[in-house]
C-alpha positions as CSV (number, residue, x, y, z in Angstrom):
1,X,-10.9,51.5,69.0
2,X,-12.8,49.0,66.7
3,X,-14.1,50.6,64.1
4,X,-15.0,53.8,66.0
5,X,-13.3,57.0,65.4
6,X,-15.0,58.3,68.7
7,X,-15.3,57.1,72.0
8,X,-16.2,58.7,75.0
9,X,-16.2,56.7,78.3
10,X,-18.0,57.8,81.7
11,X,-17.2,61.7,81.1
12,X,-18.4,63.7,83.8
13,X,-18.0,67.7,83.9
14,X,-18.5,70.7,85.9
15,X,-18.7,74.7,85.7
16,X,-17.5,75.7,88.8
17,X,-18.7,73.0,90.8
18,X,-22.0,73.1,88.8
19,X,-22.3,69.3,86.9
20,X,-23.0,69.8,83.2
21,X,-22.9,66.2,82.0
22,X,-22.9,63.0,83.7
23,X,-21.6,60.1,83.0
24,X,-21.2,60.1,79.2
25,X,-20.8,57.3,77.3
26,X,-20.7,57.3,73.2
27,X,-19.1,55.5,70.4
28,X,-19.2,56.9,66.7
29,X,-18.4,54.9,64.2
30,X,-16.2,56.3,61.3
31,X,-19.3,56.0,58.8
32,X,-21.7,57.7,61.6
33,X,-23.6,60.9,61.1
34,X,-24.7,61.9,64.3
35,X,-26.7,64.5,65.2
36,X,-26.9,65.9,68.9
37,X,-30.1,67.1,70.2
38,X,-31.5,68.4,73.5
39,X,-32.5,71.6,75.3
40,X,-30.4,75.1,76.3
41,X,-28.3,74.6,78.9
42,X,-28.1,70.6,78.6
43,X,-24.6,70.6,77.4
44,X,-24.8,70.4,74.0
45,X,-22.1,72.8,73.5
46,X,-19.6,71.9,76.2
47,X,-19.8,67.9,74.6
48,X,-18.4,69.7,71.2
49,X,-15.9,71.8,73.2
50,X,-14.2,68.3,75.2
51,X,-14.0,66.9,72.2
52,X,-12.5,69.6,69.8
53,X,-10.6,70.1,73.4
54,X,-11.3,73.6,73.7
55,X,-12.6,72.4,77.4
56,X,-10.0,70.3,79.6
57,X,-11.3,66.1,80.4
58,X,-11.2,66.2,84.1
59,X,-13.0,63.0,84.8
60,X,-13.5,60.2,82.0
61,X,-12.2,59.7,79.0
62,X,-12.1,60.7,74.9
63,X,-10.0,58.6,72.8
64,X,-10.7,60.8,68.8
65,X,-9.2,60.6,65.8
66,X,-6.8,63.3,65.6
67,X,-7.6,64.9,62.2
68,X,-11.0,67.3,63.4
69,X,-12.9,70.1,61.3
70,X,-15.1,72.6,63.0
71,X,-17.7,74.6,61.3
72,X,-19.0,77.3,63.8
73,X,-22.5,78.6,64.2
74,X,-22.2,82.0,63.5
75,X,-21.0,83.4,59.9
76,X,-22.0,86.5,60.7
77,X,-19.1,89.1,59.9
78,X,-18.7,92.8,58.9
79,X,-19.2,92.7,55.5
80,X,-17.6,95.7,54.4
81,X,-14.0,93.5,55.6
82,X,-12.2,93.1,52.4
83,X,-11.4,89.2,52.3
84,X,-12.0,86.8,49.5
85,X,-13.4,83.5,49.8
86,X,-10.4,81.8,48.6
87,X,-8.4,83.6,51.2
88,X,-11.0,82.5,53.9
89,X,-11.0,78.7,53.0
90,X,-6.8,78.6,53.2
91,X,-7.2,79.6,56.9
92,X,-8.2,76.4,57.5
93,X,-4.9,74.9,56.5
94,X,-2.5,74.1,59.5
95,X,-0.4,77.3,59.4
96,X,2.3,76.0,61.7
97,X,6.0,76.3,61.0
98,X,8.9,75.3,63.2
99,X,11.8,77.5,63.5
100,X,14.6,76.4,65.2
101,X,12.4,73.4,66.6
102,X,10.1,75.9,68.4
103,X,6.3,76.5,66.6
104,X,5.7,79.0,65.5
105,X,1.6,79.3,64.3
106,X,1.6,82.1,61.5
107,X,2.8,82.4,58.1
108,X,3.0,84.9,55.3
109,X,1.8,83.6,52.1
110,X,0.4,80.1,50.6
111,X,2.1,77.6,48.3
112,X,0.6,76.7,45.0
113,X,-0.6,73.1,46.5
114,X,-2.2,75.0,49.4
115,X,-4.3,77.0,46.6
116,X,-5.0,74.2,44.8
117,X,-6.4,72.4,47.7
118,X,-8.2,75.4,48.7
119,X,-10.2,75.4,45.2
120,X,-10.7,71.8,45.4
121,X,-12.5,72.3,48.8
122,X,-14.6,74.8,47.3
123,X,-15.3,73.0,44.3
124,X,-16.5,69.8,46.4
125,X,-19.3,72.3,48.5
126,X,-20.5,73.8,45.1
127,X,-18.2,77.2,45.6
128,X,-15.7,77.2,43.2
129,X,-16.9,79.7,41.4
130,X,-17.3,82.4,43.7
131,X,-13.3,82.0,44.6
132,X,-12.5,85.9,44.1
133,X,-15.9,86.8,45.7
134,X,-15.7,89.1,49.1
135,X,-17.1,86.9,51.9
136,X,-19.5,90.0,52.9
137,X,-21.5,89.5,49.6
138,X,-22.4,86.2,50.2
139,X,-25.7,84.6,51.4
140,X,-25.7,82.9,55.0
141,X,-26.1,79.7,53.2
142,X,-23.1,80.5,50.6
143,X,-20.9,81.6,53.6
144,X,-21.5,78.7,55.6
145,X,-20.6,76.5,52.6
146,X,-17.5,78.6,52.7
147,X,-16.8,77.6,56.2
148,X,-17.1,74.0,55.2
149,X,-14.6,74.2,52.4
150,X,-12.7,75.9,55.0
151,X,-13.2,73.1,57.4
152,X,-12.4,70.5,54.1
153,X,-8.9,72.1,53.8
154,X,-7.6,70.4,57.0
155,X,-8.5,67.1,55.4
156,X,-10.4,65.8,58.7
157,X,-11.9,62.7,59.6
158,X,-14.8,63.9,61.5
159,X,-16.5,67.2,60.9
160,X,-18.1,68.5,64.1
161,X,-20.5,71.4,62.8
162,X,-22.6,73.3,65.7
163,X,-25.9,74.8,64.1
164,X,-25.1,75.3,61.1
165,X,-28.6,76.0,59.5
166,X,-29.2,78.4,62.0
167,X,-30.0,82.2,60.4
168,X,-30.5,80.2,57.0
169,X,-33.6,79.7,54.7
170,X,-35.7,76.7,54.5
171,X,-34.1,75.7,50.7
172,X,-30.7,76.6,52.0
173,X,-30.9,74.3,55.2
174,X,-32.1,71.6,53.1
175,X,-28.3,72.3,50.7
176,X,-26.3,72.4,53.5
177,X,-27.7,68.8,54.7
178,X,-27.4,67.4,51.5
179,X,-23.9,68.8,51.3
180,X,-23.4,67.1,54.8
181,X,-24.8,63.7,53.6
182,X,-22.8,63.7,50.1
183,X,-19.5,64.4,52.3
184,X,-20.9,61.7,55.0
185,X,-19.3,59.1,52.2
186,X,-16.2,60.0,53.3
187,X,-15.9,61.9,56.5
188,X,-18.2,61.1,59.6
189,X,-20.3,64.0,60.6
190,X,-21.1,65.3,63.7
191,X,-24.0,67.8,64.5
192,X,-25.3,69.9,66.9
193,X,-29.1,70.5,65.9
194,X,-32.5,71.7,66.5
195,X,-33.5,71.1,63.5
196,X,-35.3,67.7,63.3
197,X,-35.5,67.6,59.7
198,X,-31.5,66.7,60.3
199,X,-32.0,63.6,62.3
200,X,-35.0,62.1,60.3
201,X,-33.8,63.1,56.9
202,X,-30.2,62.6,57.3
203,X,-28.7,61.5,60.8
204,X,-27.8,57.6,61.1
205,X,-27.6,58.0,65.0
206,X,-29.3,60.7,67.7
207,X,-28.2,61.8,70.8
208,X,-30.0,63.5,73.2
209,X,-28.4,65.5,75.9
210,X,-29.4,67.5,79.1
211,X,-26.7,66.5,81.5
212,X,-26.7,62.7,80.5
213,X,-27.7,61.2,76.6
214,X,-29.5,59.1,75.6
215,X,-28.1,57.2,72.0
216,X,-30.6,56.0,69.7
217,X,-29.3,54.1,66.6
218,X,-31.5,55.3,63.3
219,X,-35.1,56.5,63.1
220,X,-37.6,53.6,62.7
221,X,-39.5,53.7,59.8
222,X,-43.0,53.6,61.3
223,X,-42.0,56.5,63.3
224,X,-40.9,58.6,60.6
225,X,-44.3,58.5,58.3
226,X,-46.4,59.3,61.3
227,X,-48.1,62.5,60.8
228,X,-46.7,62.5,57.7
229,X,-43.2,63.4,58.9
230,X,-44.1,65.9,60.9
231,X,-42.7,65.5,63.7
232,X,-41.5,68.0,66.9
233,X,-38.6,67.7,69.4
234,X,-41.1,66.8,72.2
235,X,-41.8,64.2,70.6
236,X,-38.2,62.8,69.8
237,X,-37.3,63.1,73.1
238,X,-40.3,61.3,75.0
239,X,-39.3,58.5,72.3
240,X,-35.7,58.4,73.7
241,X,-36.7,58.3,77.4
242,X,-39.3,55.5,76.0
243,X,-36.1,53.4,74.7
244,X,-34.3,54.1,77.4
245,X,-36.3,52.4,79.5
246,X,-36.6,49.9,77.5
247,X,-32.5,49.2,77.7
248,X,-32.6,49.9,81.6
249,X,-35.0,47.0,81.8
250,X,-33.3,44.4,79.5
């Protein structure tokens, strides 16, 4: 796979004979942070479910490195539950024993190394110190630095994260991306985001989907200090189609 840790090659899929993507073709380098844009419905979400392979390949292909961490969008829970955060972050260690060679996917208590890596996760996403917390009393932003460290315990090589500034402040969407970009050094990111502070702050490569995608490379200077930065999704997108175009007629 070169140096890619992704590659997906003419991927096509339906919902019940209703096409959701088309024809998909994407590389991701294992130094990429990618963010994934485009509207409701364009298949945003069922991308991220082939290739965390929640959703079957039917037609096409996805060759992915096999070590994968998921953040999910909502970290919403009932507070009054009575877990700590330490507790929270080992679930994200492979809890899979073999017993008589057949799996068996639970376990009853954690070793000292699992604990250890557990507060090491937590230390690297600035949580360390709110180990013996309950989860409940956390912030969004705190709890979805949780689920990072929780994500971090798995030791993956690409972290696929689906909104996960939505619900959160403007100072703590602005953490979370900084977290993103300091773990970036070491693990490539993948994001699903309508936030376009992501990709012209922090994304190396943009995708835009609805049904096909269109891959752009980086954000070119000039086009980041128009406006002064400000810049809306409209715009991003009629700048994709503009260098698609562009490609088509090389």
């Amino acid at each position: 796979m070169k140096n890619n840790i992704l590659e997906i090659k003419n991927l096509s899929f339906a919902y019940l004979q209703q096409e959701v993507l088309q024809d998909i073709n994407l590389e991701v380098a294992k130094d990429d942070f990618l963010a994934i844009i485009g509207p409701n419905g364009g298949g945003k979400s069922t991308l991220l479910k082939l290739i965390l392979g929640l959703e079957k390949v039917k037609t096409g292909t996805i060759k992915i490195s096999k070590n994968l961490g998921y953040v999910p969008q909502n970290t919403n829970i009932n507070i009054n539950f009575p877990i700590k955060v330490i507790d929270v972050v080992l679930m994200g260690h492979k809890n899979e024993t073999k017993v008589k060679g057949i799996k068996k996917y639970f376990k009853i208590g954690y070793t000292k190394d699992e604990k250890d890596c557990a507060l090491a996760s937590l230390k690297e996403v600035g949580m360390e110190k709110f180990a013996d917390s309950k989860i409940g009393s956390l912030s969004g932003g705190q709890r979805q630095r949780v689920m990072v460290a929780r994500a971090l315990s798995a030791h993956p090589k690409i972290l696929l994260l689906d909104e996960p500034t939505s619900s959160i402040d403007v100072e703590g969407q602005k953490q979370i991306y900084d977290l993103l970009k300091k773990l970036n050094k070491e693990i490539t990111i993948i994001v699903v985001s309508h936030d376009i502070s992501v990709i012209l702050g922090y994304a190396s490569k943009v995708a835009y989907i609805n049904k096909k995608l269109v891959i752009h490379n980086g954000i070119e200077k000039d086009i980041i200090d128009r406006d002064n930065g400000h810049f809306c999704e409209v715009e991003m997108i009629q700048m994709l189609d503009q260098l698609k175009q562009k490609d088509c007629s090389c």
